[in-house]
C-alpha positions, 0 to 999 in steps of 0.5 A: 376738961381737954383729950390727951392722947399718948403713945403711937397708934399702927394701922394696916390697909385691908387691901394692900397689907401696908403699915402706918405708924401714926403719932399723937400730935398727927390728930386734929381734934374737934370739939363739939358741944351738944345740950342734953337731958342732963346738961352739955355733953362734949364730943371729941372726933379725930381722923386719920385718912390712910390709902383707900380708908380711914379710923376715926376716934370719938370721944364722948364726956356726959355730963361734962366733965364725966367720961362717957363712952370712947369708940373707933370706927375702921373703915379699909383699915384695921386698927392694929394698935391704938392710942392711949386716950383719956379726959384730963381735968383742968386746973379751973374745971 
């Protein structure tokens, strides 16, 4: 499985009102893989630093190849906006 993302995320600076505009491929995703219970349990993180804050989405697959849980975490910024974000199933999944 791999993370799509689609559409254009807004974020506004809780201190300045300021607006910020964030496109897809600006986000850098990292996957980590952690054994668990019931098998490997695939974490997806990005983050997007704006002025004094930053949001970071994490995405979560448990077992592998079954969405688990998707969450965001705004700190000085308010995600007015978000992304489309889903687990896309590989030819060879």
């Amino acid at each position: 499985m791999h993370i799509e993302v689609n559409g254009t995320a807004l974020i506004r600076a809780l201190t300045t009102g300021n607006e910020r505009e964030i496109e897809a491929d600006e986000l850098a995703w990292e996957e980590h893989i952690e054994e668990r219970a019931m098998g490997a349990e695939a974490t997806y993180a990005a983050r997007f630093d704006f002025e004094d804050g930053h949001v970071a989405w994490e995405v979560t697959e448990y077992p592998v190849g079954a969405f688990n849980s998707k969450h965001t975490h705004e700190v000085r910024v308010k995600l007015v906006r978000d992304f489309q974000i889903s687990l896309v199933h590989d030819e060879d999944d």
